[in-house]
C-alpha positions as CSV (number, residue, x, y, z in Angstrom):
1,X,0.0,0.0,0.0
2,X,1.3,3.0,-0.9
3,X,1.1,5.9,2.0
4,X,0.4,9.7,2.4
5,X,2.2,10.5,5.4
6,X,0.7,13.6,7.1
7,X,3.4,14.5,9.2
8,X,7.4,16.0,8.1
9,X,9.8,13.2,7.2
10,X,11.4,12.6,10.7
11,X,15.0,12.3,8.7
12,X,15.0,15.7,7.1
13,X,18.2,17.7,7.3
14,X,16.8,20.9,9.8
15,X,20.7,22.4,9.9
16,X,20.2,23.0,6.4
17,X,17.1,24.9,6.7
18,X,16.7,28.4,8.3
19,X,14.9,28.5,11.7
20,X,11.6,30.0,10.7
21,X,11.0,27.5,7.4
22,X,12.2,24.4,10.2
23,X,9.3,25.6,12.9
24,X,6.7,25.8,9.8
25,X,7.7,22.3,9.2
26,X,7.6,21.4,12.5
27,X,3.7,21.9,12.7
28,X,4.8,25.0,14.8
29,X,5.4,22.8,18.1
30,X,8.6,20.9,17.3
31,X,7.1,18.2,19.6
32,X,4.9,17.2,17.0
33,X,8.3,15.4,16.0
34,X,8.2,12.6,18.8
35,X,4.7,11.6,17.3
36,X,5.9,11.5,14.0
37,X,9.0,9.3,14.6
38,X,7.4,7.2,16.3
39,X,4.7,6.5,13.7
40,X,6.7,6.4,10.9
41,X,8.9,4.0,12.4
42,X,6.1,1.6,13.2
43,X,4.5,1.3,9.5
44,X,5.9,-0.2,6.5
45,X,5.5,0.9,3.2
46,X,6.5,3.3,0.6
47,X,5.4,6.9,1.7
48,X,5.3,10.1,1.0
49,X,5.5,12.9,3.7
50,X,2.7,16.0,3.4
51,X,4.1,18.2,6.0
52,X,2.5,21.7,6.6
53,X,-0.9,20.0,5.1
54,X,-0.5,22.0,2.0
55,X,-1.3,19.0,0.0
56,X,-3.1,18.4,-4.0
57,X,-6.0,16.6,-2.9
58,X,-6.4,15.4,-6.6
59,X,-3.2,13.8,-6.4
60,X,-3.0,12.3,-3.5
61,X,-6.3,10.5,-4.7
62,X,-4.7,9.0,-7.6
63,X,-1.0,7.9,-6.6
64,X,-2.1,6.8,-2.9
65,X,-4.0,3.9,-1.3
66,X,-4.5,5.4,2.5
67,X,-3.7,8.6,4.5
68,X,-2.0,8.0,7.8
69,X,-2.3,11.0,10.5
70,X,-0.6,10.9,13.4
71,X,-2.2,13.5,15.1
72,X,-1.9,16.2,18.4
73,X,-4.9,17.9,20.2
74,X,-6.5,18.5,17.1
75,X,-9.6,19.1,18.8
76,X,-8.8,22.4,20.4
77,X,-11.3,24.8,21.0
78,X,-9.3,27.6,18.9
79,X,-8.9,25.7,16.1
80,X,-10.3,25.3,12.7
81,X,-9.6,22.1,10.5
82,X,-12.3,23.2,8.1
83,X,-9.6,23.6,5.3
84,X,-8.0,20.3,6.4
85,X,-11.5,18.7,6.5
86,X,-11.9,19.6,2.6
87,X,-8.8,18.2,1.6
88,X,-9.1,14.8,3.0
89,X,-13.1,14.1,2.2
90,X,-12.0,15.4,-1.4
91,X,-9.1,12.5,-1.7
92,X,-12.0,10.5,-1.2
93,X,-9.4,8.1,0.7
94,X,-9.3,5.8,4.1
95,X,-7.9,7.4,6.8
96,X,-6.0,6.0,9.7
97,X,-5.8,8.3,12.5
98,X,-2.9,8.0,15.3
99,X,-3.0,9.4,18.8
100,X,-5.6,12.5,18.3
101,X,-6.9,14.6,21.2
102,X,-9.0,16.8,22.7
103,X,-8.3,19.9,24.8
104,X,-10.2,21.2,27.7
105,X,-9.2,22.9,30.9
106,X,-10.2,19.2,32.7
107,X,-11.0,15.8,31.6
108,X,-15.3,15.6,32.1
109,X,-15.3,19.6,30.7
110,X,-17.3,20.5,27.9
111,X,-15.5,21.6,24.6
112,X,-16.7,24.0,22.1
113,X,-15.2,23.4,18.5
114,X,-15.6,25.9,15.5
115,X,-17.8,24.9,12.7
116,X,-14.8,23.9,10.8
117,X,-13.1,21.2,13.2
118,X,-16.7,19.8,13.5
119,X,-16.6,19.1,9.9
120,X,-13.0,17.3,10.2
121,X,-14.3,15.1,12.8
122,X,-17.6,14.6,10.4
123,X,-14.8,13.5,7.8
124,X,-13.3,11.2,10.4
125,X,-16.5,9.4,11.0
126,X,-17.0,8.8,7.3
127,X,-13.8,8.0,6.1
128,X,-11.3,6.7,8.6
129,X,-11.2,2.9,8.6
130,X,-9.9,3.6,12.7
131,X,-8.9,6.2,15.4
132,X,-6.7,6.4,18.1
133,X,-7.3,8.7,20.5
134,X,-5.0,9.8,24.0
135,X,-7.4,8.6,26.3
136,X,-11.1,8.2,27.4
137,X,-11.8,12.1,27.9
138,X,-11.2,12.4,23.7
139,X,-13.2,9.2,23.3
140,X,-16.2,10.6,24.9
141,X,-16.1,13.7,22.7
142,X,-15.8,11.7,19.2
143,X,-18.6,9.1,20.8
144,X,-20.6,13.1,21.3
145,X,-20.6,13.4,17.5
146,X,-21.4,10.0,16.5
147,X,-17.7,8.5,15.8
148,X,-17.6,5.0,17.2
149,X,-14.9,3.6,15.3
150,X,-12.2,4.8,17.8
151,X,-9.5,3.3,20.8
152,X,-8.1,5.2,23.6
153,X,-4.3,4.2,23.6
154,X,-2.3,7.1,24.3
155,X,0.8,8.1,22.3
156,X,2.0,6.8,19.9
157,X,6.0,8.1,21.1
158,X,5.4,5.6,23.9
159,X,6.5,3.0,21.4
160,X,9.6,4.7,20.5
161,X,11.9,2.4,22.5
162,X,10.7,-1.5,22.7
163,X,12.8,-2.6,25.9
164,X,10.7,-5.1,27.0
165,X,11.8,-3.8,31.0
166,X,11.9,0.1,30.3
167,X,9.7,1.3,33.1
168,X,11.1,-1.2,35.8
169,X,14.4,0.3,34.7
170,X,13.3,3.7,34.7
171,X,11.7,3.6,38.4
172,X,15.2,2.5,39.4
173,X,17.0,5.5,38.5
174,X,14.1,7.4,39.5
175,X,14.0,6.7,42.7
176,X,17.8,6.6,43.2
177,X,17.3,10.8,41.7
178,X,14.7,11.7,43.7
179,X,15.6,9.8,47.5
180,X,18.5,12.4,46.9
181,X,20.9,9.2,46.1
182,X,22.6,10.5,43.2
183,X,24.2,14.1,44.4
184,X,23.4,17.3,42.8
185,X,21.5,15.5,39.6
186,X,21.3,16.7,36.1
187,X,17.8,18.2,34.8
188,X,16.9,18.4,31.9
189,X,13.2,20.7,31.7
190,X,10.4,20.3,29.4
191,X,8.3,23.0,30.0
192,X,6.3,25.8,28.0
193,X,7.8,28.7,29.6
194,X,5.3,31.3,27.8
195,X,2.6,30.1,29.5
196,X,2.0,33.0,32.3
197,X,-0.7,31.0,33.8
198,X,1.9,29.2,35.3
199,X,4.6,32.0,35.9
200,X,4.3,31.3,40.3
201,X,4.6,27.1,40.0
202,X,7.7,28.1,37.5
203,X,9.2,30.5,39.6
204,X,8.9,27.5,42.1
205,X,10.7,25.1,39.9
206,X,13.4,27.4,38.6
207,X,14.6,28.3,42.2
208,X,14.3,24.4,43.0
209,X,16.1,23.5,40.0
210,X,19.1,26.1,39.1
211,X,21.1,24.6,42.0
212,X,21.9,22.2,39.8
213,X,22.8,21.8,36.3
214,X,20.1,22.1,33.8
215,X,18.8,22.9,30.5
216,X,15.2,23.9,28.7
217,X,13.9,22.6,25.9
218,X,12.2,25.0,23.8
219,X,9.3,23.6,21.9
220,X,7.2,27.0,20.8
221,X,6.6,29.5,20.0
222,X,8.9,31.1,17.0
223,X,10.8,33.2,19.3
224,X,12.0,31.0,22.2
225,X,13.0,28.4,19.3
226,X,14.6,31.3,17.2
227,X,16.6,32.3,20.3
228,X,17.2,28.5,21.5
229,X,18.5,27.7,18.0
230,X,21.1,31.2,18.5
231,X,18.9,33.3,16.0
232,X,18.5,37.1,16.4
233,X,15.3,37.4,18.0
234,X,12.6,40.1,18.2
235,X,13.4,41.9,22.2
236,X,10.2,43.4,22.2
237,X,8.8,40.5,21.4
238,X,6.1,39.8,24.6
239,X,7.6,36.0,24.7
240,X,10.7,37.0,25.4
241,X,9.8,40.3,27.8
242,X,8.2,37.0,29.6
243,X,11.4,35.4,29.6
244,X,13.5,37.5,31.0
245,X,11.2,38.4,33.5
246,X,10.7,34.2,34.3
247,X,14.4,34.0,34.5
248,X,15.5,37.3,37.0
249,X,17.9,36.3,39.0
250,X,19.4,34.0,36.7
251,X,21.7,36.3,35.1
252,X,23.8,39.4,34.9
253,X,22.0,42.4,33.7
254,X,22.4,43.2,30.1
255,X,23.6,39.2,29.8
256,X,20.5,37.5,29.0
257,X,21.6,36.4,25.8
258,X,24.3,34.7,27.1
259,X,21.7,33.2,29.6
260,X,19.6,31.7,26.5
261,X,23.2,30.4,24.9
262,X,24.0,28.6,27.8
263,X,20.7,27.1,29.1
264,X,18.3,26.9,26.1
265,X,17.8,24.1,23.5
266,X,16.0,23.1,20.7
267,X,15.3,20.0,18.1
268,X,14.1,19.3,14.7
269,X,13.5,15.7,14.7
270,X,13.5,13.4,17.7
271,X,16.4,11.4,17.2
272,X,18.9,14.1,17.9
273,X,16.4,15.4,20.6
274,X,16.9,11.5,22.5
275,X,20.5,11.6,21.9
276,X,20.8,15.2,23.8
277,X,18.5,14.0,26.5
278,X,20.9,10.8,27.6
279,X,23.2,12.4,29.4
280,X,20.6,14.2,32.1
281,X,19.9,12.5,35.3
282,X,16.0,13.5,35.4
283,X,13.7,15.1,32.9
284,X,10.8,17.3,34.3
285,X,8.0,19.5,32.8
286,X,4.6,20.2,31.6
287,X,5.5,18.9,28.3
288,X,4.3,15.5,27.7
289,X,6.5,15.1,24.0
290,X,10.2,16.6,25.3
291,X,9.3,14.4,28.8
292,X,8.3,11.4,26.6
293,X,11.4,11.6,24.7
294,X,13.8,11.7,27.9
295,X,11.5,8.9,29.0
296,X,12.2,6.9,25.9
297,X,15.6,7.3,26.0
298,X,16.1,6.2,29.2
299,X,16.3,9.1,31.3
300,X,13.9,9.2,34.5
301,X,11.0,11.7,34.2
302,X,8.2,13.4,35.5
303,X,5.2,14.4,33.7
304,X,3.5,17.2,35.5
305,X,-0.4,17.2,34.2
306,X,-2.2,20.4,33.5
307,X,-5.0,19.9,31.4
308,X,-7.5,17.5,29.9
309,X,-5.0,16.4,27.3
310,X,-1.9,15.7,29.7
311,X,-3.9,14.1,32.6
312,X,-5.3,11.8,30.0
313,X,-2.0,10.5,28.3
314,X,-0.4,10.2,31.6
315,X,-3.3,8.3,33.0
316,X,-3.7,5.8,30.4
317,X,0.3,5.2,29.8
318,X,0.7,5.0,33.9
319,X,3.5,7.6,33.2
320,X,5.6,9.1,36.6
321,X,3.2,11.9,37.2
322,X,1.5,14.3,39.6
323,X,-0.7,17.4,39.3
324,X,1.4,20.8,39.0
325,X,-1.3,22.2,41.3
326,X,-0.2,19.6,43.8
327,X,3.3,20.6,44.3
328,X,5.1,23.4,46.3
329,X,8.5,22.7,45.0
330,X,10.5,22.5,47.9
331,X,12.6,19.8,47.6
332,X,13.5,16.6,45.0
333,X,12.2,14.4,47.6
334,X,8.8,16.1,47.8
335,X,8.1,15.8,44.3
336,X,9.1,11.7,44.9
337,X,6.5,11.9,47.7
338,X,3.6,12.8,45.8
339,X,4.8,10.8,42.3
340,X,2.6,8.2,41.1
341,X,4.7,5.4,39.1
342,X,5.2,2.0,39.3
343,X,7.6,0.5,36.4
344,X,5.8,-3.1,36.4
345,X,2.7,-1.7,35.9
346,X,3.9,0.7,33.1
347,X,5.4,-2.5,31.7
348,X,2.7,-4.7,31.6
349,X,0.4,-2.0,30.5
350,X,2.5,-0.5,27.4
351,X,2.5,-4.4,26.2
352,X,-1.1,-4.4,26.6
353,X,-1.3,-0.7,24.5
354,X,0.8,-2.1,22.0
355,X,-1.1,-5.4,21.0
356,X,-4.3,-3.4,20.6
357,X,-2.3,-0.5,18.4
358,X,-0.3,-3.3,16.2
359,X,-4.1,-5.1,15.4
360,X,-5.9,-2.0,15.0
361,X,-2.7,-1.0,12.1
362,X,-2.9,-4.5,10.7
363,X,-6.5,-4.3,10.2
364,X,-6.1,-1.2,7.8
365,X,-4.2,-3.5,5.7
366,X,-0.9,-2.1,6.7
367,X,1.7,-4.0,7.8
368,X,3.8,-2.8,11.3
369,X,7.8,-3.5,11.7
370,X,9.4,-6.9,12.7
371,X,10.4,-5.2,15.6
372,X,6.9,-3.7,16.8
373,X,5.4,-7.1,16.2
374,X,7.6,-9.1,18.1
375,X,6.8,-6.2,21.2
376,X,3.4,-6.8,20.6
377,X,3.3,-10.4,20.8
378,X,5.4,-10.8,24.0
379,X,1.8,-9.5,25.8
């Protein structure tokens, strides 16, 4: 079967391309990345990637057999996939739909979608042959619009790395990292830093935090990623006013620059973004992909839920995770207190995800990797 890949090829050469072109490619949230690595590494079959959805519909109708979408919180209540919605009902093609979600302040809260995203999801219930959601709350709101054909299994990135043992080995470093058994640890945080609604829990974390060596991934917006990535950035840009207010105390007046050059990072594909995240000793944020990513790589991490559509995905992985409402910040070991995480269960549970993902792929007629199969079929 020959596939249209909606998603940027995970292998394209980002140092080649300037910073703005790479974010636009990026879906404008380079952790759209750790979804579409893992995806693509899970199907086989020739493909072709549509990134940036700016696609011929007449032409993927005639040179393709199925559309594969590994999807994000598509069903956000500020956006509009009406344009997106035309282009696939006019390929007139099967869909398969990977790891979609819905946002709402809390999982039970009602969601109100524009006219347009409506009409993607009315294209879902016609055309794709399955959905995978990240969890029950975005099952419930596809069930609302008549959509039955769907499974809640998370994230797709939670297949990145197939150790048969990863959470029993990951609970072992945690704990040795957050019982204080590993001296001054490295930390490595995923968090989205322009969010002011969180400006007091991050002042919390920073302070806990910057006695030790760390780094922040940047995900979005342009800005942050322009300054993580070295670019000249706009100063009076209200991101970035943000910033240097988030990090006072950080650094030298007039040196904030310098402050960005030392402690800020970026990534354009998630195999670089794993390779970087190796050498911390715990990963921490709000950000499920750049925590997922540590996580995969074998890097203990803590996924601190916010929203409908993190409390969801950690819930139904049985990630290391507590509320960021529930902290106060004032130690390592207080965060171990309150952590919810058992590495057998995660186990046992991602073999259990897997099985159901690799026969609801195999029943589209594509065909999953050697590698994910085997996985699978250890359950």
């Amino acid at each position: 079967m020959k596939i249209a890949f909606l998603g940027e090829d995970p292998n394209f050469r980002s140092a080649l391309v300037e910073t703005e072109d790479a974010y636009k490619r990026s879906g404008l949230n380079v952790g759209n990345h750790a979804f579409w690595n893992a995806v693509d590494s899970h199907i086989i079959g020739e493909r072709e990637y549509l990134n940036n959805w700016g696609f011929n519909p007449s032409y993927i109708r005639d040179n393709f057999d199925i559309i594969v979408i590994p999807a994000s919180n598509f069903l956000h209540p500020d956006r509009d996939l009406g344009a997106l919605a035309d282009k696939l009902q006019k390929t007139k093609l099967p869909l398969l739909v990977i790891g979609i979600g819905a946002q709402a302040p809390a999982t039970g809260s009602k969601i109100a979608l524009k006219e347009g995203t409506e009409r993607f999801i009315s294209v879902l219930k016609d055309q794709a042959l399955h959905i995978t959601c990240r969890g029950s709350y975005t099952a419930e709101v596809l069930h609302s619009y008549g959509v039955k054909q769907v499974t809640a299994l998370g994230c797709p990135s939670n297949l990145t790395n197939l150790s048969n043992n990863l959470g029993v080995t990951i609970e072992k470093k945690l704990t040795e990292v957050l019982k204080g058994e590993i001296p001054e640890p490295s930390i490595l945080l995923n968090v989205d830093t322009h969010r002011k609604k969180f400006y007091a829990e991050y002042r919390k974390l920073i302070e806990l935090v910057c006695k030790n060596s760390f780094n922040v991934v940047c995900q979005n917006p342009l800005e942050i990623v322009k300054a993580a990535r070295g670019d000249d950035y706009d100063k009076s840009c209200p991101h970035m006013q943000f910033q240097e207010k988030l990090w006072k105390n950080l650094y030298t007046s007039g040196k904030f620059k310098q402050f960005i050059t030392d402690k800020f990072v970026t990534f354009f594909g998630a195999n670089s973004w794993m390779e970087y995240s190796k050498k911390f000793d715990l990963s921490i944020g709000t950000r499920l992909h750049g925590n997922m990513l540590a996580f995969q790589s074998g890097v203990p991490s803590v996924f601190l839920s916010h929203d409908s559509r993190t409390s969801e995905l950690v819930d139904i992985m049985k990630l290391p995770n507590c509320s960021i409402k529930d902290l106060e910040f004032t130690s390592i070991e207080e965060i171990y207190k309150k952590l919810n995480f058992s590495g057998v269960d995660y186990d046992t549970n991602r073999k259990f995800l897997a099985k159901k993902y690799v026969e609801i792929i195999e029943s589209t007629g594509l065909t999953v990797t050697a590698a994910l199969k085997e996985f699978s079929d250890e359950s």
